[in-house]
PASEBA-1860 file (N, C-alpha, C; in nm, 3 decimals):
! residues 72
1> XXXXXXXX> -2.926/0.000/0.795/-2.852/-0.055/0.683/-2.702/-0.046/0.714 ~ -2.655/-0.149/0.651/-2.480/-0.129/0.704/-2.423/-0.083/0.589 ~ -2.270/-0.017/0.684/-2.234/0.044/0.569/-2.121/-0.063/0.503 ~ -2.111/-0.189/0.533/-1.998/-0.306/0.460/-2.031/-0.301/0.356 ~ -1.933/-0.337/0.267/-1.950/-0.356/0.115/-1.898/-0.497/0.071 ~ -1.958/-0.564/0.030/-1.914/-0.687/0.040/-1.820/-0.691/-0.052 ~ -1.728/-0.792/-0.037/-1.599/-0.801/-0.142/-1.515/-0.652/-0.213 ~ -1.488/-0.591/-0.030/-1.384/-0.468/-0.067/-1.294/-0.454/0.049
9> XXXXXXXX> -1.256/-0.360/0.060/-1.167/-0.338/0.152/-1.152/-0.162/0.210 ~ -1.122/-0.094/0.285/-1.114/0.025/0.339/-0.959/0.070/0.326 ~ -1.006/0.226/0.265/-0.880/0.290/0.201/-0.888/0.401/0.342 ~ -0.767/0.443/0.365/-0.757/0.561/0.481/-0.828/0.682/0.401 ~ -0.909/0.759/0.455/-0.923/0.886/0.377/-0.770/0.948/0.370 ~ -0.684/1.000/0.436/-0.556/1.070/0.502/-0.475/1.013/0.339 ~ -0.491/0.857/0.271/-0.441/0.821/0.157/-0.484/0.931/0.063 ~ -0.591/0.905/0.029/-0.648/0.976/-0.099/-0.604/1.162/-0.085
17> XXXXXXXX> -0.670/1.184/0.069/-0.653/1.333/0.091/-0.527/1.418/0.065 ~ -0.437/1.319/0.159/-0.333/1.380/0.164/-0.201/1.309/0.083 ~ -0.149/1.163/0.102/-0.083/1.104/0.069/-0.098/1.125/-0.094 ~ -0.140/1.030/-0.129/-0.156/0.987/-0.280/-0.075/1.147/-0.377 ~ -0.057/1.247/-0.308/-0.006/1.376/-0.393/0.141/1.353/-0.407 ~ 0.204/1.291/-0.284/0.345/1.303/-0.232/0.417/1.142/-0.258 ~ 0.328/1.027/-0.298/0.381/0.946/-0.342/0.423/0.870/-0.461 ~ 0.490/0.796/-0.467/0.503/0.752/-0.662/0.403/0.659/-0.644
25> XXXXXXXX> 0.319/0.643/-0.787/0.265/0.538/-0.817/0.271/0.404/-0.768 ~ 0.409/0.337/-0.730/0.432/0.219/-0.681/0.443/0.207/-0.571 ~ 0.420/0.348/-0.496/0.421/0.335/-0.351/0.274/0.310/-0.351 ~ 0.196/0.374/-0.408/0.037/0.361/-0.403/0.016/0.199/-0.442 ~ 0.008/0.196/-0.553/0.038/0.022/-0.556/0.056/-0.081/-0.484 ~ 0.203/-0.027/-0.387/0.222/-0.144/-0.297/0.125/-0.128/-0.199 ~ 0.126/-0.024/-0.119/0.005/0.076/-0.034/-0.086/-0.062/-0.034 ~ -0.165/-0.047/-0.166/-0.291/-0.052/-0.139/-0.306/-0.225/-0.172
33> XXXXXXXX> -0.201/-0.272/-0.217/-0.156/-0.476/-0.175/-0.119/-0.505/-0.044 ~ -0.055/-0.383/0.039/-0.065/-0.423/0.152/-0.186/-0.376/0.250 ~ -0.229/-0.332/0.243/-0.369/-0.299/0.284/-0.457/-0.394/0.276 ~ -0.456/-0.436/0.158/-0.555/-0.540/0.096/-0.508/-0.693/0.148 ~ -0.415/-0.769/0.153/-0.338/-0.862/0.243/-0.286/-0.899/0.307 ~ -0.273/-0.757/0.382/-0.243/-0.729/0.529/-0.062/-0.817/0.505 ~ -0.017/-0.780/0.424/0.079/-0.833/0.440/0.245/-0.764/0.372 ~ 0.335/-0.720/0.438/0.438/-0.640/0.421/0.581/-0.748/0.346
41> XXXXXXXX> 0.521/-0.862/0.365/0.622/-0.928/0.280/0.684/-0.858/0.130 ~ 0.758/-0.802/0.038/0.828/-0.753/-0.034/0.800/-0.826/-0.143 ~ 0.863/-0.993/-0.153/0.795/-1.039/-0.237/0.666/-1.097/-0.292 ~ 0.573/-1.107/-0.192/0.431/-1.119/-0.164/0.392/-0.983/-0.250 ~ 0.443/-0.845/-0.241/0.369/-0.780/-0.278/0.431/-0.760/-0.441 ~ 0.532/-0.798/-0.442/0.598/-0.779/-0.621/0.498/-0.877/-0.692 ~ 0.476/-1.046/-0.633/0.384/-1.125/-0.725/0.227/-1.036/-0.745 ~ 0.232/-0.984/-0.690/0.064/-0.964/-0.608/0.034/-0.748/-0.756
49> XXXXXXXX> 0.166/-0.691/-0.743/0.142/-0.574/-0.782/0.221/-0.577/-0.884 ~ 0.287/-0.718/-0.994/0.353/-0.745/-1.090/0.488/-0.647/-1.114 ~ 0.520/-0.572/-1.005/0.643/-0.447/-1.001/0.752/-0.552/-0.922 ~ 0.826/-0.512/-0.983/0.957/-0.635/-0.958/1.035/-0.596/-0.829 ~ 1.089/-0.657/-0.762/1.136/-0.695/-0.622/1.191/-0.526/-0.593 ~ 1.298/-0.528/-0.687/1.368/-0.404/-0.626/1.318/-0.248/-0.609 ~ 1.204/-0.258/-0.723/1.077/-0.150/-0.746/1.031/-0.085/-0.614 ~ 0.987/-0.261/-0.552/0.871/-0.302/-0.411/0.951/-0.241/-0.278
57> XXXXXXXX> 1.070/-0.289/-0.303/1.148/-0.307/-0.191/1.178/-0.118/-0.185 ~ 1.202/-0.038/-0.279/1.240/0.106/-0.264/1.053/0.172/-0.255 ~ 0.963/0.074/-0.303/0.833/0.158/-0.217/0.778/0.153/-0.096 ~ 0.815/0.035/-0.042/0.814/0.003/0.087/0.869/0.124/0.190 ~ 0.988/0.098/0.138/1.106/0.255/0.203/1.010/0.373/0.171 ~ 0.932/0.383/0.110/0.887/0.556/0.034/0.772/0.541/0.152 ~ 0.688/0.410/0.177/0.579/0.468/0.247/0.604/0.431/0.396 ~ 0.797/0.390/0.462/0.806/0.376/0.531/0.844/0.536/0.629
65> XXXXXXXX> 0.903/0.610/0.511/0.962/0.719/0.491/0.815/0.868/0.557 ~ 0.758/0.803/0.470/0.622/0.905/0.510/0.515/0.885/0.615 ~ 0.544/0.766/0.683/0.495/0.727/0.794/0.357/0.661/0.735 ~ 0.321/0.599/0.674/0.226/0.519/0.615/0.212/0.383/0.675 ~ 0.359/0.330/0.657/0.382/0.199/0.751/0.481/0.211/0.830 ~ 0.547/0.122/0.908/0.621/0.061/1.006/0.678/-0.036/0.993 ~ 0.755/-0.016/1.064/0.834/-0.148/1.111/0.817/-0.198/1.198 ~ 0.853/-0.327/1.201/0.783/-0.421/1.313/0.658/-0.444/1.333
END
């Protein structure tokens, strides 16, 4: 039996375990829109997590900060 789940997506354990204690809410938020659409665009993720540009743009920094994502 497989373990896919149809119509989901894969969360890091290391998120839930460890992260999710040390971040704000809107870092989790964006987190998990970019995870989900593979996509780091800023405003992609403000339409997508209804948190407004400048919100996105300082959570981006929070989970760039904690090594979650990257640049480039």
């Amino acid at each position: 039996m497989s373990d896919y789940i149809i119509n989901s997506f894969q969360v890091p354990n290391v998120l839930v375990d460890e992260l999710m204690a040390i971040i704000s809410p809107n870092a989790l938020k964006c987190y998990l829109a970019i995870i989900k659409n593979k996509n780091v665009n800023p405003k992609s993720v403000s339409k997508y997590t209804k948190i407004n540009l400048k919100e996105v743009e300082k959570a981006i920094l929070e989970l760039k900060e904690v090594r979650i994502i990257y640049n480039g």
